[in-house]
C-alpha positions, 0 to 999 in steps of 0.5 A, a space after each residue: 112726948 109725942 104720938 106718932 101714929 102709922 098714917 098721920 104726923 106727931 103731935 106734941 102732947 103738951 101742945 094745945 089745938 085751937 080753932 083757927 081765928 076765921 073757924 065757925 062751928 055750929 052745932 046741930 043735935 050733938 053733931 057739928 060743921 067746922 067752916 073756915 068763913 075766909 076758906 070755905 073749907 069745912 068738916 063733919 063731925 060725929 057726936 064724938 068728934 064734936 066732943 074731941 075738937 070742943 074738949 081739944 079747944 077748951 084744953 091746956 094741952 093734948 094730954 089734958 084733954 086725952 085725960 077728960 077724954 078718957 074718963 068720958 069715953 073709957 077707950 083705950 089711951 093709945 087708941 084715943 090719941 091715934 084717933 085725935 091725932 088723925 083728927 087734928 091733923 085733917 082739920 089742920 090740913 084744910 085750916 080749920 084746926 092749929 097746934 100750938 107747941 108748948 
């Protein structure tokens, strides 16, 4: 199955999201940076996209870290998804983030 939300690329939601090899992230208070040491490129996130991206790396596929999303967060699915699409694809972009299809 694949999301396609307005202003963002699918994502194949049996595939899984990984850090790139070169990605570092440090955490500081909930929050965190995501810096590609061989880039330079890195990103921001909030105590929620922290917890997004941690969930999406530890996770056997998109869908399942949706579901462990969903339980933390109570949203609503649809809603969740377009935000972690929009997510991924960003960090994707500048090389922080990859997705494996399944």
């Amino acid at each position: 199955m694949e999301i396609k939300s307005s202003n963002s690329m699918n994502i194949d939601l049996n595939a899984r999201v990984r850090m790139q090899k070169d990605v570092l992230i440090q955490k500081i208070e909930g929050e965190s940076i995501l810096l590609n040491l061989a880039t330079e490129n890195y990103f921001a996130l909030d105590e929620v996209g922290t917890s997004i991206v941690t969930t999406l790396d530890e996770s056997d596929s998109v869908a399942a870290a949706v579901r462990k999303l969903l339980e933390i967060y109570g949203v609503e699915e649809a809603k969740l998804t377009e935000d972690i699409t929009q997510l991924v694809n960003q960090c994707e972009q500048v090389g922080l983030l990859q997705v494996i299809s399944a």
